[in-house]
N, C-alpha and C positions, 0 to 999 in steps of 0.2 A: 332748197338753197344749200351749196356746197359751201356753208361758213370757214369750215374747216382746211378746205381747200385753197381757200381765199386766202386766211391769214397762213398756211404753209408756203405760197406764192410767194408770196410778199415778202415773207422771212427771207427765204432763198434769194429773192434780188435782195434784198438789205445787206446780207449778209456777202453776194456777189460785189457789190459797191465798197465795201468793206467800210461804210460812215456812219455807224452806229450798232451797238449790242443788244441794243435795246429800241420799242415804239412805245409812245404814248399815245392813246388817239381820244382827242379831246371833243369834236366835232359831232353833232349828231349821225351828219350824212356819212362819214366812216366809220363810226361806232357801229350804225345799223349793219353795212356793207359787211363788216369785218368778222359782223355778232348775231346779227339779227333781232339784236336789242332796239326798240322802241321807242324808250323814256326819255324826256326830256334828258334828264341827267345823266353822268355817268363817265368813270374813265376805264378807257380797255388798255389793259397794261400788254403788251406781247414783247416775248423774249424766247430763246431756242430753246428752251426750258419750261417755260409754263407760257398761260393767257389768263389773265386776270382780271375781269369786270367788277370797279369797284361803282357801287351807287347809295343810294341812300333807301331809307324804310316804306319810304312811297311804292317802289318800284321793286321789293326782293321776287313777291310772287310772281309778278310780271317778268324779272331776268331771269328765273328757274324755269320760265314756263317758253319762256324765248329763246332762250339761249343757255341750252340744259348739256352744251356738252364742254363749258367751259366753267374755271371755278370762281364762284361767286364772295362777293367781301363787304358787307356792308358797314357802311362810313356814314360820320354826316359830311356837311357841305365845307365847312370848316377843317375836318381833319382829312378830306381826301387825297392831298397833294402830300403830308405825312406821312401816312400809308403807302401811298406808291413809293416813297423815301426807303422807309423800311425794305417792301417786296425789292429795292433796287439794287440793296448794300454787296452783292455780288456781283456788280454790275463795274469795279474797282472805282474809276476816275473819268474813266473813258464817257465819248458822245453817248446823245441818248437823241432819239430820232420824235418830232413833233409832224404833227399833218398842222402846219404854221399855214397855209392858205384859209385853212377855216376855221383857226381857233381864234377866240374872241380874245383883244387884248388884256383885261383884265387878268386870265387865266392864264395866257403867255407871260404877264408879269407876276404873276405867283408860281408858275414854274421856276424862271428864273432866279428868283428870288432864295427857292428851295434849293435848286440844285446850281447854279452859278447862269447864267446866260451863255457864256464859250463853251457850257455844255451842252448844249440844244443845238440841234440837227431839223434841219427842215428838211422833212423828204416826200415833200407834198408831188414833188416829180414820179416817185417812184410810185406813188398811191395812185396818182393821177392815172398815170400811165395805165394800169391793172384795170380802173375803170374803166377806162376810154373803151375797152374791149369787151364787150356784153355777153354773158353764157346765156344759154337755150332757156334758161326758167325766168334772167333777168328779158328778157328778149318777147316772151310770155305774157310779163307780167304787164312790159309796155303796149302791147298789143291789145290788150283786154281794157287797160285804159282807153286807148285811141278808141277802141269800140263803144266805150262809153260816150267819150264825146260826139263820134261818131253819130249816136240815137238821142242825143241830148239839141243837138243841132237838124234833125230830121222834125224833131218836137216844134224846135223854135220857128222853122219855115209855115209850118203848119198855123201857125196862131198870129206870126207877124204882118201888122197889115200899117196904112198909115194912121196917123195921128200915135201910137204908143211910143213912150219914152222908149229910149235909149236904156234907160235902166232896167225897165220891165222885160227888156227882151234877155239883157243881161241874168234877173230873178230865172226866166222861164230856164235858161242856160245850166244856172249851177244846180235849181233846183231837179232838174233830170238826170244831172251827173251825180246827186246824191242819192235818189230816187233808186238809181241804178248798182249803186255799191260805192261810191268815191266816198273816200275820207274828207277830204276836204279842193277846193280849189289850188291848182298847181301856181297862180299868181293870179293878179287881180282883172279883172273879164274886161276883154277891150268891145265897146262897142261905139265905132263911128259913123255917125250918117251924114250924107249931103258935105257940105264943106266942110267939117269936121275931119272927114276918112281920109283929110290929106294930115291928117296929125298921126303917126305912126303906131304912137303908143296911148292913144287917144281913149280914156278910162270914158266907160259905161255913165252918161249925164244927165241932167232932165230935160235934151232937146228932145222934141216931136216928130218921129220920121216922118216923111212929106211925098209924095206922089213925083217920082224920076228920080230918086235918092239911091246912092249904091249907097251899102251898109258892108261894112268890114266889123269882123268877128274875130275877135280871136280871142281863144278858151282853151283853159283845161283843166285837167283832176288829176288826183292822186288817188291812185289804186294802190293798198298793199306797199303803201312808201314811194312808190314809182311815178313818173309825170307823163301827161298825156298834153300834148300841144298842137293845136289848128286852126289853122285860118281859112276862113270862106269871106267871098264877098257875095252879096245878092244886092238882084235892085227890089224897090217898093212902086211899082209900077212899070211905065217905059220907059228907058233910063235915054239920055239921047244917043245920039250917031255919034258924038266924040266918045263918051264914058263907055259906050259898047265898043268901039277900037280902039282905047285903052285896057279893058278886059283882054280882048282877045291877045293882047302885044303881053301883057304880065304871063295870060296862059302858056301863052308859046315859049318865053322863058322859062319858065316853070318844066316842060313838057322838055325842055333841049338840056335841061341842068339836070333832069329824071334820069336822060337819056345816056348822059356821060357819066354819073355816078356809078360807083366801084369800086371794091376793095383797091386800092393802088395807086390812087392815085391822089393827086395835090389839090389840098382844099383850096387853094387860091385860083388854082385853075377852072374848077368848077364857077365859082364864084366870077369870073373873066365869063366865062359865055356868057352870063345872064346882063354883066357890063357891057360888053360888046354889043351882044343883041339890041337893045334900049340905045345904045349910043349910036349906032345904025340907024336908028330910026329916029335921032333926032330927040331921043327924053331919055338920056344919059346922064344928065343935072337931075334929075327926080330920081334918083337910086340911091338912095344916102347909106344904107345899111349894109351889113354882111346878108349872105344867101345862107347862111344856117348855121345852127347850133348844135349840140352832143344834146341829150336828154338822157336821163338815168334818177338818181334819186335826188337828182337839181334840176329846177327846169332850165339851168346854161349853164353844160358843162361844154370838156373840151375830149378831141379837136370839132373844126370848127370851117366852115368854108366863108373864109375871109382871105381879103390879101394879107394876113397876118400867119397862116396858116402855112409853111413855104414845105412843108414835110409831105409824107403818102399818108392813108388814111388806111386804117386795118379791117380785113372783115371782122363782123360783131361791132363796127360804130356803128349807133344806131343817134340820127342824126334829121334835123329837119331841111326841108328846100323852099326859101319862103320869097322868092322876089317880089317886089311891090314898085306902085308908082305912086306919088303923090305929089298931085296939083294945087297947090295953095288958094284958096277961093273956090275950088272947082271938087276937089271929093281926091280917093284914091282908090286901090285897089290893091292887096294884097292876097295872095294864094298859098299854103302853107301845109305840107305835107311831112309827115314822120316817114323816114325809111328806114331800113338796115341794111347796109353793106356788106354784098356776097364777092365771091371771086367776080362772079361771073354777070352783077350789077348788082339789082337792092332789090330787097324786099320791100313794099310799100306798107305800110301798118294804118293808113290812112284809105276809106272806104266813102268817104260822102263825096257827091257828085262835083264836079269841077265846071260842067259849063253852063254860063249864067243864068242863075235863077232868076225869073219875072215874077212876084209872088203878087 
């Protein structure tokens, strides 16, 4: 990882914006990004002049062994925002730039505190921004993830039959992404069966799957700090003649949203076909969600194929396509693939089979 590079980037648009002299980065998920630093705690001071990771005594062997090419300062918890005071006295009166999208209030109120409020700079745009655009090793790292999941969910077909909870399928799930190398789960394991799977975000319960159940999955991990996100639906038996042409109507979005994905173009537009589609057919009212997410070292970053989205999308987003239906009373179905956006369409990073499993 080009840490180094990262935070020269960054300086350079900060320094092009001309809104600060100075970054503070409070957040873990841009501390790592910026440092390669790990530990819960910790601030990374960057100026055109030096970078400075301040933490505390938990974590010195860990920031020298992670993050060996920037100079180390150990504080406690108490005196860290003092510190950064001090390293700043060169920095005259002027702003001093915050990643304010991820820092926890508290800490924003003890910045402010130190160095006045009207001197804080929020340039979570310009961090964002840097992110939103994935290099070859972040791009790697998510891919090795999705692999994970990828054989974590080949496990779970293999063992799911009826009568097992919901939960145990969920157990079989993390337990193979850990098995496999994940640090931990990228968010909490969705498993919906039977009428259930019409609840979108429908968390892992002690229902009983039942014999014509679609079951909706949706899992991931974290590889290496990085998230891993997909969703499969299978049935647990014969699923009927409506729930198998609802599958195939989510596929077919899914397969047409694949299909226009591309460095260039507008995430809202994307997100319009898989609308349209569904609303052609009459379950246009069953689409309540956006069609995808950024993934990086958040499992929802941005940009983002919403009609919220009204901008182009860059190659190196690396981004999910997830359309779903859900029937209240009746199940749903969603389908959910990781890509990366090339000029010349996307990279899929998502490898498990798409057409309906009967297990």
């Amino acid at each position: 990882m080009d840490h180094q590079g990262r935070r020269a980037r960054f300086l350079a648009k900060m320094a092009q914006a001309g809104r600060a002299a100075a970054m503070i980065i409070t957040s873990y998920e841009n501390r790592r990004y910026f440092s390669g630093f790990s530990g819960s705690f910790g601030y990374l001071l960057m100026t055109p002049s030096r970078t400075v990771l301040l933490t505390d005594s938990r974590y010195t062997q860990q920031a020298q062994e992670e993050a060996p090419d920037i100079l180390h300062k150990k504080v406690g918890g108490l005196t860290a925002i003092a510190e950064l005071a001090k390293l700043l006295q060169d920095v005259d009166d002027g702003p001093i730039g915050v990643d304010g999208r991820l820092a926890d209030y508290p800490t924003y109120v003890a910045l402010a505190a130190q160095f006045g409020a009207d001197r804080l700079v929020d340039l979570s745009d310009i961090v964002d921004a840097q992110r939103a655009v994935k290099d070859a090793d972040e791009i790697a790292l998510l891919a090795q993830a999705e692999a994970i999941g990828d054989a974590a969910f080949q496990v779970a077909c293999e063992r799911m039959r009826a009568g097992m909870t919901e939960v145990e399928v969920a157990l079989i799930l993390e337990t193979e992404m850990r098995r496999r190398g994940a640090q931990s789960t990228s968010f909490d394991t969705i498993v919906a069966s039977g009428a259930r799977g019409a609840l979108p975000h429908g968390l892992a319960s002690g229902k009983k799957m039942a014999e014509g159940d679609l079951v909706v999955m949706d899992f991931g991990c974290k590889f290496n700090g990085y998230c891993s996100d997909m969703t499969r639906t299978v049935a647990i038996g014969q699923p009927s003649a409506g729930l198998q042409d609802l599958y195939a109507l989510v596929l077919k979005a899914q397969k047409a949203c694949l299909d226009a994905a591309r460095a260039g173009v507008i995430g809202a537009e994307v997100h319009q076909i898989a609308v349209d589609l569904f609303s052609d057919a009459g379950m246009g009212a069953y689409f309540g969600h956006g069609l995808g997410h950024s993934v990086g070292l958040e499992i929802h970053e941005k940009p983002v194929f919403s009609p919220a989205q009204q901008s182009a999308l860059s190659a190196g987003t690396v981004i999910t396509v997830e359309p779903g239906l859900y029937l209240p009373g009746q199940g749903g179905v969603r389908i959910e693939d990781v890509i990366a956006l090339t000029d010349d369409g996307c990279l899929n990073l998502t490898h498990s089979p798409k057409e309906l499993l009967i297990l």
